[in-house]
C-alpha positions, 0 to 999 in steps of 0.5 A: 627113499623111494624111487622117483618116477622119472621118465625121460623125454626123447622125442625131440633128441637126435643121436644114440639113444643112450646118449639121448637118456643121458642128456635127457637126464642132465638137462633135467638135473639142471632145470630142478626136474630132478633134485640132487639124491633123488633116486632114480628108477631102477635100470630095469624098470626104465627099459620096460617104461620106454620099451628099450633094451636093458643094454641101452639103459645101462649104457645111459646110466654108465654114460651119466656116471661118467659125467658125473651125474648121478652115482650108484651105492650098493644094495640102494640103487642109483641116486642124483649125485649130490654136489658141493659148491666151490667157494668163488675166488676172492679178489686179491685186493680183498674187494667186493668190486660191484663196478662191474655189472656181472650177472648173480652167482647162482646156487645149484650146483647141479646146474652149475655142474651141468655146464661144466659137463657141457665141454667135456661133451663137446669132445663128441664132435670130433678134432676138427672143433679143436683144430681148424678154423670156422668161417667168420661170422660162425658155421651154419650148425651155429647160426641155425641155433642163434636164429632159434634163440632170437626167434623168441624175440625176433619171431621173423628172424631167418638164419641168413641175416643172423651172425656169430660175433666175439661178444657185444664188443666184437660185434659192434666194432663190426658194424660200426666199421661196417656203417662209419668212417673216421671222423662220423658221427654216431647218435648214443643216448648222453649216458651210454655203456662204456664198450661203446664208447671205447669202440667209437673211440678206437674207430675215430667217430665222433659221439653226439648225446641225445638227453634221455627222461625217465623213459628212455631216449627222447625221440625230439633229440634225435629228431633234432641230431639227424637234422643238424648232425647228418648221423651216420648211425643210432646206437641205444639200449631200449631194454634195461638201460645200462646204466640206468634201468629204464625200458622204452615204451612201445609207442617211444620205439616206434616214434623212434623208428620212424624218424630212423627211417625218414632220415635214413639213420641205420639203427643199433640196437644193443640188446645185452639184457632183452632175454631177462625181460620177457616181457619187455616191448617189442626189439626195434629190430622186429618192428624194423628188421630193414634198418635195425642191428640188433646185437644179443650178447649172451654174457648178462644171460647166460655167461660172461666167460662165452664171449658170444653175441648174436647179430641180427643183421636187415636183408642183404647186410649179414656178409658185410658184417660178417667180412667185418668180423673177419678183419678184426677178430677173424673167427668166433672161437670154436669152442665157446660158439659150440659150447653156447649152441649145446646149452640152447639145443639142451634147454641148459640156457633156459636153466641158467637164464631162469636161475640168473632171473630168480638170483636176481630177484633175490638181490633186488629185495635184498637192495630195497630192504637195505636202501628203500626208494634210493635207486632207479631200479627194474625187477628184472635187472642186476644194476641199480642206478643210485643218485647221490645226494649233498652234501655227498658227491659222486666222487667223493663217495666213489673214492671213499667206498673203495678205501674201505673195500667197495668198488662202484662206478661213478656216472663219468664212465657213462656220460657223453655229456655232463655228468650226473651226481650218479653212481651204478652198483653191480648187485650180481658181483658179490659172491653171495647174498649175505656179501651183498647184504654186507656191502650194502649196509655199508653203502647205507651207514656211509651216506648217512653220515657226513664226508667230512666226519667219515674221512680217514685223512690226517 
């Protein structure tokens, strides 16, 4: 095989410059720029291409060959190493538990790779990442690249309004302890994510449901709440509702803002899928940065296991959540926030968002193959919310997948008011495509038959 032409990009990398080559070399592994066995130039001809020493380049290539990036065979030259996916754990139970609303497995496992590589880099910066506590709300390092990361949907966005928070549910047990006493109420749309009605629940606040159509929040029910209720805060989720799927409009948002601030109601913005949808409106909290809290958790577009969420606070508001922060969780481990900037100051994010989009996409086409025209369904999101239909209830068909292996979760763990004949099914917890394909299939023989005919009782 011949050598590629490869050249790395170093004009925005800070560091050593071997250090730069490698990572430079990494970033393009996980992106797909460079394939696995791919060979790569020699180390000589890299040297005279960017005009360095061969010390340098060798240096790069032994530093790669260290993390497991590429390997050298004698007399061939130096190749991409190829790498095998590891099989994913099953559950103990033996089922494919689609309950819960996981973002898809991908399949580079050079990507994959990549983000492991990531941690064993961290061990650059030194003990005191290991060893010492971080002010609440993150360091300033970690701040600045949260800000750029919002900065793609919050274009006004300054690092002093922006927190780190330990995940969606860190940062809203922040501000709604920031914005509510006991005993408050808080407007949610009636079909809402449940960790927010578990914090609204720990806190004492009382829940008002607002009815929502095939848009998203109706803006006359808040409108009616904010006259009645006296809310002391609106949370929602305008883009790609959990569990519905649906993305308010523009014209929706801004009416929606406007009663927000006539009543002077902050607003809570729940953003855990906005950078799966790039093309999705505006947030509310950039066309209202005075009076929105906007939360972006990283779990649905990058990793679940991160734990980090990025907080856009309105001026003048970020130290009192950040305090907020302090009481419940002290500080946002070191660790996962160092390891969630690496990937975005690395394009490693970018990577891993594009390959979740595209694995989704994938899954999607696998859903309406198996179960055309069932669903509420967004070409951008890996749930679907399924309506049942008689003689099926929710229940009913909730208890019976799961005695033949299947978990999903019925529209009660959602509901703030009565509860739909509805269920919503996770597409990104299956280990693979043809895992999914299986237990969909299933799903579709199930609702073809009648309960009575499929029970196993006797």
């Amino acid at each position: 095989m011949a050598a590629i032409s490869w050249k790395p990009n170093l004009a925005e990398r800070g560091g050593p410059i071997y250090i730069a080559i490698a990572n430079a070399l990494a970033a393009d592994i996980a992106s797909g720029a460079l394939f696995q066995g791919a060979r790569l130039p020699t180390q000589r001809r890299l040297a005279d291409e960017l005009g360095i020493d061969f010390t340098t380049v060798s240096r790069a290539y032994a530093e790669a060959r260290t993390r497991g990036l590429i390997e050298g065979k004698v007399g061939q030259g130096t190749y991409v190493k190829v790498r095998q996916m590891a099989q994913g754990r099953a559950q103990p139970s033996g089922l494919v538990d689609m309950s819960m609303n996981l973002p898809p497995r991908f399949q580079s496992a050079s990507l994959n790779q990549s983000m492991w590589d990531t941690v064993r880099e961290l061990q650059d910066e030194g003990p005191d990442l290991l060893t010492r506590y971080q002010e609440p709300g993150g360091i300033m390092a970690d701040r600045m690249v949260a800000t750029s990361w919002l900065a793609r949907r919050l274009p006004d966005v300054t690092s002093d309004r922006v927190l780190v928070a330990a995940g969606a549910q860190g940062a809203l047990h922040a501000i709604l302890s920031v914005l509510a006493d006991p005993g408050d109420t808080i407007c949610a749309e009636d079909l809402t994510y449940p960790g927010f009605r578990s914090v609204a629940s720990h806190l004492r606040l009382k829940l008002a449901p607002l009815e929502m159509d095939e848009r998203g929040l109706l803006p006359e029910a808040f409108d009616r709440a904010c006259q009645t209720m006296k809310p002391k805060a609106l949370y929602c989720m305008p883009t790609l509702h959990n569990p519905t799927t649906r993305t308010m409009p523009l014209d929706r948002r801004r009416e929606l803002l406007e009663l927000a601030r006539a009543f002077e109601v902050p607003v809570i913005e729940d953003d855990a899928y906005g950078a799966l949808a790039p093309n999705a409106p505006a947030p509310l909290a950039a066309l209202a940065p005075d009076i929105v809290y906007h939360v972006a958790s990283l779990s649905k577009c990058l990793s679940p296991a991160l734990r980090v969420a990025y907080v856009a606070a309105p001026e003048g508001r970020s130290l009192r959540v950040a305090n907020a922060i302090r009481a419940s969780a002290s500080i946002v481990s070191p660790l996962t926030s160092a390891t969630a900037s690496r990937w975005i100051e690395t394009g490693l994010a970018d990577a891993v968002r594009d390959e979740i989009m595209r694995e989704t996409v994938t899954r999607l086409e696998e859903f309406h193959r198996t179960l055309p025209g069932c669903a509420e369904t967004s070409s951008e999101g890996f749930h679907v919310w399924l309506s049942v239909q008689e003689p099926w209830t929710r229940g009913e068909l909730v208890s019976r997948l799961r005695s033949i292996g299947i978990g999903v979760v019925a529209s009660d763990s959602f509901a703030l008011a009565a509860a739909p004949e509805a269920i919503r099914i996770g597409l990104g917890a299956p280990a693979s495509v043809e895992e999914l394909r299986r237990s969909l299939e299933i799903l579709a023989e199930l609702m073809s038959q009648q309960p009575a005919i499929s029970a196993t009782v006797v």
